[in-house]
C-alpha positions in Angstrom: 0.0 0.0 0.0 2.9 2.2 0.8 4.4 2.0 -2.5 1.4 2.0 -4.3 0.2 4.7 -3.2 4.0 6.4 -3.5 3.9 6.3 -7.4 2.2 7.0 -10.4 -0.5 4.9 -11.4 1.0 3.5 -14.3 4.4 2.8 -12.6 2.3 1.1 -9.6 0.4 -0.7 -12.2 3.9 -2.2 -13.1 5.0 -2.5 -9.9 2.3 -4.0 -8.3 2.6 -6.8 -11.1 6.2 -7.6 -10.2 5.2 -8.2 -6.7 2.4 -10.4 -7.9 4.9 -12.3 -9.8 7.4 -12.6 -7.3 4.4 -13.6 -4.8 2.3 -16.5 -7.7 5.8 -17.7 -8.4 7.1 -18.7 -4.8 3.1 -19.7 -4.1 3.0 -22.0 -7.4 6.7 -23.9 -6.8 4.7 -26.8 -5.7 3.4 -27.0 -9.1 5.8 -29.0 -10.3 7.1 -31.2 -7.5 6.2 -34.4 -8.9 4.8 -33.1 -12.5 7.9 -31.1 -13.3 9.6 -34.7 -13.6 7.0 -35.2 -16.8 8.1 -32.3 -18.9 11.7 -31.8 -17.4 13.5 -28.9 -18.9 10.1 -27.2 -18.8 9.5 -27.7 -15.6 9.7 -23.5 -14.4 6.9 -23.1 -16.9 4.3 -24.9 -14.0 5.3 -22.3 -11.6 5.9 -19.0 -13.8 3.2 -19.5 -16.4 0.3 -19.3 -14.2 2.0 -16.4 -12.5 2.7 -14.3 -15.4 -1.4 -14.4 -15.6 -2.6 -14.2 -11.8 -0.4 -11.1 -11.4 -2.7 -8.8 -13.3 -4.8 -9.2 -10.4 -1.7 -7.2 -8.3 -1.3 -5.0 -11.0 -5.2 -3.9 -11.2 -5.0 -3.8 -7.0 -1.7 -1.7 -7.1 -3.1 1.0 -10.0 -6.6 1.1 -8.6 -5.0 2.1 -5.1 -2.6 4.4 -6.4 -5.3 6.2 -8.5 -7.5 6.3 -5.0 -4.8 8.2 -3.3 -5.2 10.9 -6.1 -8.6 11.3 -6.2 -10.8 9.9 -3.4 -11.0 11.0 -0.2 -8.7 10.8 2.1 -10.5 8.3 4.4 -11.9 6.3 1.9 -8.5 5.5 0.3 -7.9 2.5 2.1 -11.2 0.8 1.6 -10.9 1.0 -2.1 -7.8 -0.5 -2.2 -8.9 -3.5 -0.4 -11.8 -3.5 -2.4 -10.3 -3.7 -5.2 -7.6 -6.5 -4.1 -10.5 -8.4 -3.2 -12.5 -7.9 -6.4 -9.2 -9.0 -7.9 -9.0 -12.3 -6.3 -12.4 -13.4 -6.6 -12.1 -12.8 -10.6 -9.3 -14.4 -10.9 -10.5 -17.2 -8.3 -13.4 -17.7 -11.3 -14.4 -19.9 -14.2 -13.7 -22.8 -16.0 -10.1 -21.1 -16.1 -9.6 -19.4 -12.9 -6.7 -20.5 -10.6 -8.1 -20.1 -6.9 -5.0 -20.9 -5.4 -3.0 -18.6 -2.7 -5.7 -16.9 -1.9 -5.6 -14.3 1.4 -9.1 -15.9 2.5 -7.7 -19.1 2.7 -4.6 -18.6 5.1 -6.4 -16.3 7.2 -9.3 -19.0 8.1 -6.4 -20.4 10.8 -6.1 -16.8 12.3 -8.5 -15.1 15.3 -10.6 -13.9 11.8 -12.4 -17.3 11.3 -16.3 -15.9 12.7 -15.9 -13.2 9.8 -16.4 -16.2 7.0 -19.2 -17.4 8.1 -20.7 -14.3 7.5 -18.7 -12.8 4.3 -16.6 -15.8 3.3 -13.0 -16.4 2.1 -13.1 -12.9 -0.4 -14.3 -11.3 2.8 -11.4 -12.6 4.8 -9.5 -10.7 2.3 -10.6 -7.7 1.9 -10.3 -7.3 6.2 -6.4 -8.9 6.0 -6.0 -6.1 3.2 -7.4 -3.2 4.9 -5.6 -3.8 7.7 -2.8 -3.4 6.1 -3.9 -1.1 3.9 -4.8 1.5 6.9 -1.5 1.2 7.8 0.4 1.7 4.5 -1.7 4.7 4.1 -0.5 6.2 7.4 2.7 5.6 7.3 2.6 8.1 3.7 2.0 10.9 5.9 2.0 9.8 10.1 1.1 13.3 11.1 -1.8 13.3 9.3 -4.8 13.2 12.1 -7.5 11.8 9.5 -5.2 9.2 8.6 -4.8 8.1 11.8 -8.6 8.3 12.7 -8.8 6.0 9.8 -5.7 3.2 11.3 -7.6 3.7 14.4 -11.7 3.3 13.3 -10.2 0.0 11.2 -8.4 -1.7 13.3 -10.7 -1.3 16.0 -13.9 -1.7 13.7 -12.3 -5.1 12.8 -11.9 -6.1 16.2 -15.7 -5.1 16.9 -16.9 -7.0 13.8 -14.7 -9.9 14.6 -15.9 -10.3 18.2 -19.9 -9.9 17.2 -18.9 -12.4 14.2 -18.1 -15.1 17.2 -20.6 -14.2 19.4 -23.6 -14.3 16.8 -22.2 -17.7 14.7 -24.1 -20.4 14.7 -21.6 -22.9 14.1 -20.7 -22.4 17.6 -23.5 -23.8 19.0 -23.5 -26.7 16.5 -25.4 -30.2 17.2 -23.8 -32.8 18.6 -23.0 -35.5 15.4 -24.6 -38.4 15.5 -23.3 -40.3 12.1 -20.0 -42.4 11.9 -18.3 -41.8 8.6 -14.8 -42.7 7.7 -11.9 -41.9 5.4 -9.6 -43.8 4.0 -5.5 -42.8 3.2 -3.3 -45.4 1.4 -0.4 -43.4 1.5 0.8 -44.4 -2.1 3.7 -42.1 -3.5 2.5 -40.6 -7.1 5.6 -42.3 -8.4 4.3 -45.4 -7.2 0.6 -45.2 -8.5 1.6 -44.4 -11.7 3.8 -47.5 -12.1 2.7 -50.9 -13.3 2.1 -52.1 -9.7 0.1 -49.1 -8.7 -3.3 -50.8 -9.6 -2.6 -54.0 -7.2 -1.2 -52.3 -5.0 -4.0 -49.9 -4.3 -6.5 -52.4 -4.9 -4.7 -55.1 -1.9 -3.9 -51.6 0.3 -7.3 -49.9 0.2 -9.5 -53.0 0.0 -7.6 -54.1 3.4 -7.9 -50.8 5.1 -11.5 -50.8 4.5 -12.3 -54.1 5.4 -10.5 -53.2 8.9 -13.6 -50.6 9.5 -16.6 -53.1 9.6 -16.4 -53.1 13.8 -16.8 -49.3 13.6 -19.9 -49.7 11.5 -19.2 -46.4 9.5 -22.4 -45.2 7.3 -19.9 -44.0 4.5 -16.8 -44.9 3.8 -14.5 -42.2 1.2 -11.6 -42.7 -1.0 -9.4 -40.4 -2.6 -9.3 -39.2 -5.5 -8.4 -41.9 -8.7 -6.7 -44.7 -6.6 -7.9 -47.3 -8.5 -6.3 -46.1 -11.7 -8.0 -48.0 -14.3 -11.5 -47.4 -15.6 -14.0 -49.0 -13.6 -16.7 -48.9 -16.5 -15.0 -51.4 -18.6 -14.1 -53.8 -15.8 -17.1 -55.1 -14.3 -15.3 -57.6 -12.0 -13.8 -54.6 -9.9 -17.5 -52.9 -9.4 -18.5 -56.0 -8.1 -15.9 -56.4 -6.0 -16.6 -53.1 -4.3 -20.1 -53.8 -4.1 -19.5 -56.4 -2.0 -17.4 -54.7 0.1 -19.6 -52.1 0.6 -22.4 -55.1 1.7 -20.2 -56.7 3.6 -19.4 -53.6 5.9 -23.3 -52.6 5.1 -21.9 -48.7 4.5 -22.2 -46.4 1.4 -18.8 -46.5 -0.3 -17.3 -43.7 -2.4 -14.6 -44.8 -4.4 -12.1 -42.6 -6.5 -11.3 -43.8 -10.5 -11.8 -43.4 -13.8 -14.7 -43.7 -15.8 -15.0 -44.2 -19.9 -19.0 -42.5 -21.1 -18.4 -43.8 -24.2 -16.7 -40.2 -25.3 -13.6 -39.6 -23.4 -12.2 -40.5 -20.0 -13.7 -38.7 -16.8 -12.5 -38.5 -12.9 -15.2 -39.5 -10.8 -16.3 -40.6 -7.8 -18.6 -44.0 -7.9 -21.0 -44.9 -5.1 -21.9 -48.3 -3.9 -24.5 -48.1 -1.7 -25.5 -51.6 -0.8 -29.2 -51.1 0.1 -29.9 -49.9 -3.3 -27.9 -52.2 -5.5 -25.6 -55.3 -4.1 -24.1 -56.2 -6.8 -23.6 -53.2 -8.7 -22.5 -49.4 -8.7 -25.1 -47.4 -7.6 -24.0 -44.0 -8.8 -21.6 -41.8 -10.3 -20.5 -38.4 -9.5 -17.9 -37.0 -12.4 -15.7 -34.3 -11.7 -17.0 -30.9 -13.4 -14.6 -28.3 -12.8 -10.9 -30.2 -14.1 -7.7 -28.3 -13.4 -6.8 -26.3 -17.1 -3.5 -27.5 -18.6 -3.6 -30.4 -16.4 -6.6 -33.0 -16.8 -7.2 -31.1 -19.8 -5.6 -28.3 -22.6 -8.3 -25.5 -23.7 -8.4 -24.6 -26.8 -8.2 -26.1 -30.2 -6.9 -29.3 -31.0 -3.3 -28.3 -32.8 -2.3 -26.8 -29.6 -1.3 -30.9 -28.8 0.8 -30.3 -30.7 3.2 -27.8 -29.2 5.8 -29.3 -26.9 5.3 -31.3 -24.2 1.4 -30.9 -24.4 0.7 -34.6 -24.8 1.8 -35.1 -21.4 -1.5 -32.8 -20.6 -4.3 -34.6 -19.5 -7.4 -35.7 -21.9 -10.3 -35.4 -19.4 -13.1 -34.4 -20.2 -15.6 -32.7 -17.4 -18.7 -34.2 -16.1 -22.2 -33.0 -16.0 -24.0 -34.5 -13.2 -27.9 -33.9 -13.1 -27.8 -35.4 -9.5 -24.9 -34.0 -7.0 -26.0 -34.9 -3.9 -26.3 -38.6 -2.9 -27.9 -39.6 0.7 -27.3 -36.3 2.3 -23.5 -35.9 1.0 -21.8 -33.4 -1.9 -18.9 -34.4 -3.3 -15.9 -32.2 -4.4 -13.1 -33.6 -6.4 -9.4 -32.3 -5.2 -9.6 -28.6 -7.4 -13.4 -28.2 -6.9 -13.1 -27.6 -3.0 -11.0 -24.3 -3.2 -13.9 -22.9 -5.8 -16.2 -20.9 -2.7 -18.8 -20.5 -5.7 -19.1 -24.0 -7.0 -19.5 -25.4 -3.0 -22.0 -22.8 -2.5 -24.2 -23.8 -5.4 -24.2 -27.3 -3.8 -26.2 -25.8 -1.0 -29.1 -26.0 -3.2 -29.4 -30.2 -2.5 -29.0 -28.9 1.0 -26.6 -31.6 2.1 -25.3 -32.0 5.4 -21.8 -33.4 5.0 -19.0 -32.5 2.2 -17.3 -35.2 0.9 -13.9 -34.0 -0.6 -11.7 -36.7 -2.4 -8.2 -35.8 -2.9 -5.1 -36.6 -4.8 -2.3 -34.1 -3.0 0.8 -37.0 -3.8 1.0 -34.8 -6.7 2.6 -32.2 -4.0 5.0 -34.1 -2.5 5.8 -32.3 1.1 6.0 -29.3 0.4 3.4 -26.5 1.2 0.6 -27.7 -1.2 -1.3 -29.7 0.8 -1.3 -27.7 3.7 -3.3 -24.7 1.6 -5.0 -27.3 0.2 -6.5 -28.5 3.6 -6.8 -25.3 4.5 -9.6 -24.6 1.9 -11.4 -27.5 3.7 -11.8 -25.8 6.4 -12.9 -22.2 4.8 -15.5 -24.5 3.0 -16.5 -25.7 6.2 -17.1 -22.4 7.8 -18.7 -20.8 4.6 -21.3 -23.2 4.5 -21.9 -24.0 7.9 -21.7 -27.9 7.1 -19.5 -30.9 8.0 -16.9 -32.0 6.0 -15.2 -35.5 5.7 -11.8 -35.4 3.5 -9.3 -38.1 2.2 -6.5 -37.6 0.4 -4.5 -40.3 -1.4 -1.1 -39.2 1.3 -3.3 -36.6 3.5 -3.9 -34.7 5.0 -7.6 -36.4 5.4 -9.8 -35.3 8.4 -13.1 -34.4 9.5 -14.2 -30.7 9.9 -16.7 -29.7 11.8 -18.7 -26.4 11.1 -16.7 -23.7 13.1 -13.5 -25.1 11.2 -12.3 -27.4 13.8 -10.7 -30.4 12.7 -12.1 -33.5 14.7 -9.8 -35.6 13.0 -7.1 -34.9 11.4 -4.1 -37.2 10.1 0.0 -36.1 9.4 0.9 -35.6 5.8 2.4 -38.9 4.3 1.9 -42.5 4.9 -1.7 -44.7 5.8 -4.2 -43.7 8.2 -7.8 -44.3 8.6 -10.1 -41.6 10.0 -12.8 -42.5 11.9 -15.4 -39.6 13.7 -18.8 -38.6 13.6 -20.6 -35.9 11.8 -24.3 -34.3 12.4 -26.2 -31.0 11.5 -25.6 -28.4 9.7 -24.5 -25.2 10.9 -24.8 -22.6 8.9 -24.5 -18.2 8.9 -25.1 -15.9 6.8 -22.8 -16.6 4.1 -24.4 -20.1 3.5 -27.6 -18.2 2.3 -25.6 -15.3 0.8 -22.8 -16.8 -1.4 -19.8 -15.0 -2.9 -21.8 -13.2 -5.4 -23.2 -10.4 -3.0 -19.5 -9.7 -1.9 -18.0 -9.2 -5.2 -20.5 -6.6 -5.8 -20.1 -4.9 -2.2 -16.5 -4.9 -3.6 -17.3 -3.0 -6.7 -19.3 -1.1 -5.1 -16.9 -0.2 -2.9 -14.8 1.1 -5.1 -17.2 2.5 -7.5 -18.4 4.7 -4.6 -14.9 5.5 -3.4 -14.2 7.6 -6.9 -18.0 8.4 -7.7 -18.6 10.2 -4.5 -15.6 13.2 -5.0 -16.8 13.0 -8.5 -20.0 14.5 -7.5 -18.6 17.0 -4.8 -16.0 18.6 -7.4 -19.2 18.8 -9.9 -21.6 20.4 -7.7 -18.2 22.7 -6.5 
């Protein structure tokens, strides 16, 4: 903010970009700790491409501030410029090609601001972590300015106020006590490994085994990750009966992660055997619909597999599901669950538990599936429901509606979560949805330059 506001807007513009670089670059290294092996020399491209793009949203931050400074009022300056960082994020957070990774929201649902989600969600989180800050740049331009320092002074205590009204009026706080056993299952198999000719057998004997291990905790649902049975389940019929039985066997709904073949092209999807509607047999599918651009699949026209290294890109295509809640539970699919808008519109099923399936071995240990977690619980808060993750080598857990993790296993290695889940819990923001706080965000700053506009005009 203090630099920002120092220069030009133009020369902010261009700063504020390089910091965005600098800051999508370091965030995205994890890009390519296992994929970087598939396109080796062009590795840095996993990491740098994505930034060169998500930076605009620094640059449009850092020129919409610096033009605040010059024409709004004084007071107001800081409030447009975390405005418009925050109406930056959630535009960049959006679509079919929208990357909403290292996000503020996200990091800050582990700090003392957690109550504030459940009332504006992860864009709200934001904009408050920004205009903290942002009061504070803006004061330290000019310290001996008094309305400045009304301004530091009426945000960080308004913050404080909101915060502490946010916790005492949340409803998650008061949540019912759960009453259904669910579980989640981690096989701990190295990406290296799953993708190798024993990855197949080995997930089959590992997760089979683990499962079977759960029948004296009489779970209602048992979860998988995300594709651990790498082969596609429509064409082997053997393997769906197999899990069917399984599921009978432990009489629980089991929601298993692998590929599926419509007849077009390969999808990732979850399939559901739910032994009191079909013994034998799958009883449903849920297909991933949001798939993670140049990754499961390459946008744009077909030549483009041609350029290098693009036939290492997956060939998924996304699903379409006319049903996305099954027996009180939504599933998410790995990149879904950091999309605030796409768990919001599951709300309309009104499910009770989220069901997030998860393949962070891609990540290795480094930082990855940390954040990633961490949008489990922002989607846990936000919606005021329960939410039961597994990830192929963690971190799998249940979260409970005020964020908590009842469960929670280390990154790396097998572990079986077993907890209960109950009600939901929802605030304001389940009802609400991101939508109504990317407008107060425009119209935030449309009202920071729009109200001088009409004082200098009537002057």
């Amino acid at each position: 903010m203090w630099s920002w506001c120092s220069l030009e807007p133009r020369a902010a513009a261009l700063v504020g970009y390089a910091s965005g670089l600098v800051f999508f670059t370091l965030g995205f290294s994890w890009f390519g700790e296992t994929a970087g092996a598939l396109v080796g020399p062009a590795a840095p491209i996993l990491d740098i491409g994505p930034a060169l793009a998500e930076a605009l949203a620094f640059a449009f931050a850092a020129y919409v501030a610096s033009v605040a400074a010059r024409r709004c009022d004084v007071r107001a300056v800081p409030f447009v410029a975390a405005a418009a960082f925050a109406l930056g994020e959630q535009l960049r957070s959006s679509s079919a090609l929208g990357v909403p990774l290292e996000q503020v929201g996200i990091t800050m649902i582990d700090s003392p601001l957690r109550p504030l989600a459940a009332f504006a969600g992860g864009y709200g989180l934001t904009f408050v972590t920004v205009l903290l800050g942002a009061a504070l740049g803006w004061w330290l331009l000019s310290p001996r300015d008094g309305r400045r320092v009304r301004v530091l002074v009426a945000v960080w205590v308004g913050v404080f106020v909101c915060t502490a009204l946010a916790w005492a009026l949340w409803p998650a706080r008061h949540y019912a006590p759960p009453h259904r056993r669910v579980a989640a299952v981690q096989g701990g198999i190295a990406q290296s490994v799953k993708r190798s000719d024993t990855g197949l057998g080995l997930a089959l004997a590992r997760y089979t085994t683990m499962t079977s291990a759960l029948r004296a905790q009489h779970p209602s649902l048992v979860l998988w990750p995300e594709t651990v049975i790498t082969t596609d389940l429509r064409q082997n019929a053997s393997l769906r009966e197999r899990f069917a039985r399984l599921a009978a066997d432990l009489d629980t709904t089991l929601w298993a992660g692998g590929f599926w073949d419509d007849g077009v092209r390969l999808q990732n999807a979850l399939l559901i055997f739910d032994p009191h509607v079909n013994a034998r047999e799958v009883s449903a599918v849920y297909v991933k619909e949001q798939l993670v651009p140049f990754a499961e699949y390459l946008p744009g026209p077909a030549w483009m597999r041609k350029l290098p290294y693009a036939d290492q890109i997956g060939g998924f295509m996304p699903g379409h599901n006319a049903r996305e809640s099954y027996a009180g539970a939504t599933p998410l699919i790995c990149w879904e669950s950091v999309f605030g808008d796409m768990a919001h519109d599951r709300l309309r099923e009104d499910p009770s538990l989220f069901l997030i399936a998860t393949d962070d071995a891609w990540f290795g240990t480094t930082e990855g599936p940390y954040e990633h977690a961490q949008a489990a619980t922002l989607r846990a808060v936000e919606t005021g429901r329960w939410v039961l993750r597994a990830a192929a080598t963690g971190v799998s857990g249940i979260v409970a509606p005020d964020g908590t993790w009842t469960q929670r296993t280390a990154l790396g290695g097998e572990a079986v979560v077993v907890g209960d889940v109950g009600a939901p819990a929802p605030g304001p923001f389940a009802r609400l949805g991101p939508l109504p706080v990317g407008f107060a965000m425009a119209l935030i700053v449309g009202l920071g330059f729009a109200v001088p506009a009409l004082r200098r005009r009537r002057a």
